[in-house]
C-alpha positions as a Python dict, from the first residue, in 0.01 Angstrom:
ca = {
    (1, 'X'): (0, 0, 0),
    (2, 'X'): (-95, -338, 54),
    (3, 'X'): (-144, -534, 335),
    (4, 'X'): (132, -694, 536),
    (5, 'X'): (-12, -1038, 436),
    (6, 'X'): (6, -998, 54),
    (7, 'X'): (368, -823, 88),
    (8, 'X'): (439, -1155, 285),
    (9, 'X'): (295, -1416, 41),
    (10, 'X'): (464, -1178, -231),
    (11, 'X'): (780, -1265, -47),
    (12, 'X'): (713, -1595, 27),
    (13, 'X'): (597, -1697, -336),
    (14, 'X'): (937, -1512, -485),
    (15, 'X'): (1136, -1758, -250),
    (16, 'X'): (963, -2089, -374),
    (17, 'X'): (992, -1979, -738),
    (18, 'X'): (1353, -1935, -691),
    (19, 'X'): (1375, -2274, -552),
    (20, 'X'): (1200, -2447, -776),
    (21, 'X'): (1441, -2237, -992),
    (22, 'X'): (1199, -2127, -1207),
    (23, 'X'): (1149, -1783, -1369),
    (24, 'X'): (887, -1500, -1343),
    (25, 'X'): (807, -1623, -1667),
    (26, 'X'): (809, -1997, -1649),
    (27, 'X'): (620, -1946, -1352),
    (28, 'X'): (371, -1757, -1455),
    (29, 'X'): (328, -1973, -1773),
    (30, 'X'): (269, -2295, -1575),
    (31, 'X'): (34, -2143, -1338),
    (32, 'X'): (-181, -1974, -1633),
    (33, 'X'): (-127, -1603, -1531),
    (34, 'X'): (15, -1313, -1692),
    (35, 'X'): (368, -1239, -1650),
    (36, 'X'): (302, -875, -1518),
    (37, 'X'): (58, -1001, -1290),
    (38, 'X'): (267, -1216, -1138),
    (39, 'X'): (506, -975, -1055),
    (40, 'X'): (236, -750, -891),
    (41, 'X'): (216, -1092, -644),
    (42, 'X'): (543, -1075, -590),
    (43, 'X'): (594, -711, -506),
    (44, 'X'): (286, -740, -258),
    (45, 'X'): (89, -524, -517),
    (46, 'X'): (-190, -731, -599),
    (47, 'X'): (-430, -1024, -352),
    (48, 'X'): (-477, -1305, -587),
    (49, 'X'): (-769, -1501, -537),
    (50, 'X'): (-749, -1877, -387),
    (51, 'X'): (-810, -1998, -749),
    (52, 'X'): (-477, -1836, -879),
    (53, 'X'): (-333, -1905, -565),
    (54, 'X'): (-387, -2290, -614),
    (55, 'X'): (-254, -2223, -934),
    (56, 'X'): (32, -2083, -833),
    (57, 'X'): (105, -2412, -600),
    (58, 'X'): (15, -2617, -847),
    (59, 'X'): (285, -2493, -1072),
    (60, 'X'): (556, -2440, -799),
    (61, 'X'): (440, -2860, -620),
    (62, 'X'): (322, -2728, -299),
    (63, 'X'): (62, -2697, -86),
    (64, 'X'): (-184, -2444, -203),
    (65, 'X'): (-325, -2419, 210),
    (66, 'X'): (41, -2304, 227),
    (67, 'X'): (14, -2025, 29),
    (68, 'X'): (-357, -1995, 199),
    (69, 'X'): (-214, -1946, 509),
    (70, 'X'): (75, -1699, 410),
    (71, 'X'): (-198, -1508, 227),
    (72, 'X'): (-414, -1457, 551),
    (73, 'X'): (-694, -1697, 418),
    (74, 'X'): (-631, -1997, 617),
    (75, 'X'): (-505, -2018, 1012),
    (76, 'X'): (-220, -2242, 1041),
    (77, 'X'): (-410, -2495, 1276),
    (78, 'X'): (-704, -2464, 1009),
    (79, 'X'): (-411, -2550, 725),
    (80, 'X'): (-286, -2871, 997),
    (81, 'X'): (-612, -2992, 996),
    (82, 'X'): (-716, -2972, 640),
    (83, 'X'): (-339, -3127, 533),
    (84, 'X'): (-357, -3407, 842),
    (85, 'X'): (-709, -3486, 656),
    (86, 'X'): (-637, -3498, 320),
    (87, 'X'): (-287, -3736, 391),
    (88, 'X'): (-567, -4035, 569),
    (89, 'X'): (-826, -4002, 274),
    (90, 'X'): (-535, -4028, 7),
    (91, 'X'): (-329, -4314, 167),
    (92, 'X'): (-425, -4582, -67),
    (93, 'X'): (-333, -4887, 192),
    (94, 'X'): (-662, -4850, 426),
    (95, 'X'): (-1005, -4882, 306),
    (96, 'X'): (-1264, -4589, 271),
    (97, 'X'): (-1461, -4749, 578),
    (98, 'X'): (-1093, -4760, 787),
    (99, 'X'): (-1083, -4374, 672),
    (100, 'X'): (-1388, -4229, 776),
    (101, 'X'): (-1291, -4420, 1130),
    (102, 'X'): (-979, -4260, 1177),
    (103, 'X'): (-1069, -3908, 1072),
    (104, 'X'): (-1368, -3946, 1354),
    (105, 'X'): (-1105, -4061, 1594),
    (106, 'X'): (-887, -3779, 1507),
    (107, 'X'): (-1166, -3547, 1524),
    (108, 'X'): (-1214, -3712, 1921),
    (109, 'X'): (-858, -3615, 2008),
    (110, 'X'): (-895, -3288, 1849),
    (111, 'X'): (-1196, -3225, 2076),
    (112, 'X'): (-1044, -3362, 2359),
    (113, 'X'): (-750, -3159, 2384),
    (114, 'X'): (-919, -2840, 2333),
    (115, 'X'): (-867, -2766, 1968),
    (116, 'X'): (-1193, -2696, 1923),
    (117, 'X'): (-1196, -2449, 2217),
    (118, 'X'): (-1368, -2172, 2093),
    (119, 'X'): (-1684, -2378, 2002),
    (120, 'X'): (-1664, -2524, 2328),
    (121, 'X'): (-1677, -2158, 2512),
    (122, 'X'): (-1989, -2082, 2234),
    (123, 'X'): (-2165, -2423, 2373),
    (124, 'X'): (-2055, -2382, 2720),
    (125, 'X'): (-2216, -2007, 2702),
    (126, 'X'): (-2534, -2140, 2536),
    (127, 'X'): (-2596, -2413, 2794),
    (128, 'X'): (-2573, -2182, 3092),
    (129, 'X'): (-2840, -1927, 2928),
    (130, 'X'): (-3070, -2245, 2879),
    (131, 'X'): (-2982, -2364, 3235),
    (132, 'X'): (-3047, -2028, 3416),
    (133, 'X'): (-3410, -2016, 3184),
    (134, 'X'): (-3311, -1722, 3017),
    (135, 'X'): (-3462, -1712, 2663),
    (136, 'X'): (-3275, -1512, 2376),
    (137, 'X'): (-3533, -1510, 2135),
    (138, 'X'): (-3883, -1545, 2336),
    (139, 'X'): (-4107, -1659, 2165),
    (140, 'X'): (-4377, -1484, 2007),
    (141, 'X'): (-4755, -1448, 2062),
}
């Protein structure tokens, strides 16, 4: 069978089709995939790949990281980040300068809070080896 993750997203994709009230068919028609295939998505048969899977979002008006993260693709703080992103470049009322500001000050925050923790441990564990004079790689003669 397969895995828990696609029998979710088959799930999950079967809901928002139905609420969009839309039919396997229609569905499938607007997203450009077969009708059968479709189904297979739905019955947690078949992984799509992130192209149909965009598709699929595309057709249904939401977020393909959505269906990224409900697929097993894409961590939920990976989707926050990506979505919190892509709302400051497409807000058309600041300028592009105004934009690349505020996604370095969000970045800042993100850093500062420990979002970014588990580069932090990698850096933290790289700057003790070089502290202590221990060499990974020595070099050679």
């Amino acid at each position: 069978m397969a895995s828990l993750n696609v029998g979710n997203l088959g799930e999950y994709l079967r809901e928002q089709r139905r609420s969009a009230q839309l039919s396997l068919r229609q569905l499938a028609d607007a997203a450009g995939v077969s009708n059968p295939y479709l189904s297979q998505i739905e019955r947690g048969l078949r992984k799509p790949s992130a192209d149909i899977l965009q598709q699929l979002a595309k057709a249904l008006r939401i977020s393909a990281e959505t269906l990224y993260v409900q697929a097993g693709m894409l961590d939920e703080r990976e989707r926050e980040e990506l979505e919190t992103r892509a709302v400051i470049l497409a807000d058309p009322s600041i300028s592009e300068r105004q934009k690349q500001v505020l996604l370095q000050i969000y970045e800042s925050f993100r850093k500062e809070n420990g979002q970014d923790a588990e580069n932090a441990a990698e850096n933290v564990a790289g700057d003790a080896s070089a502290a202590d004079g221990s060499v990974s790689n020595p070099p050679s003669i």
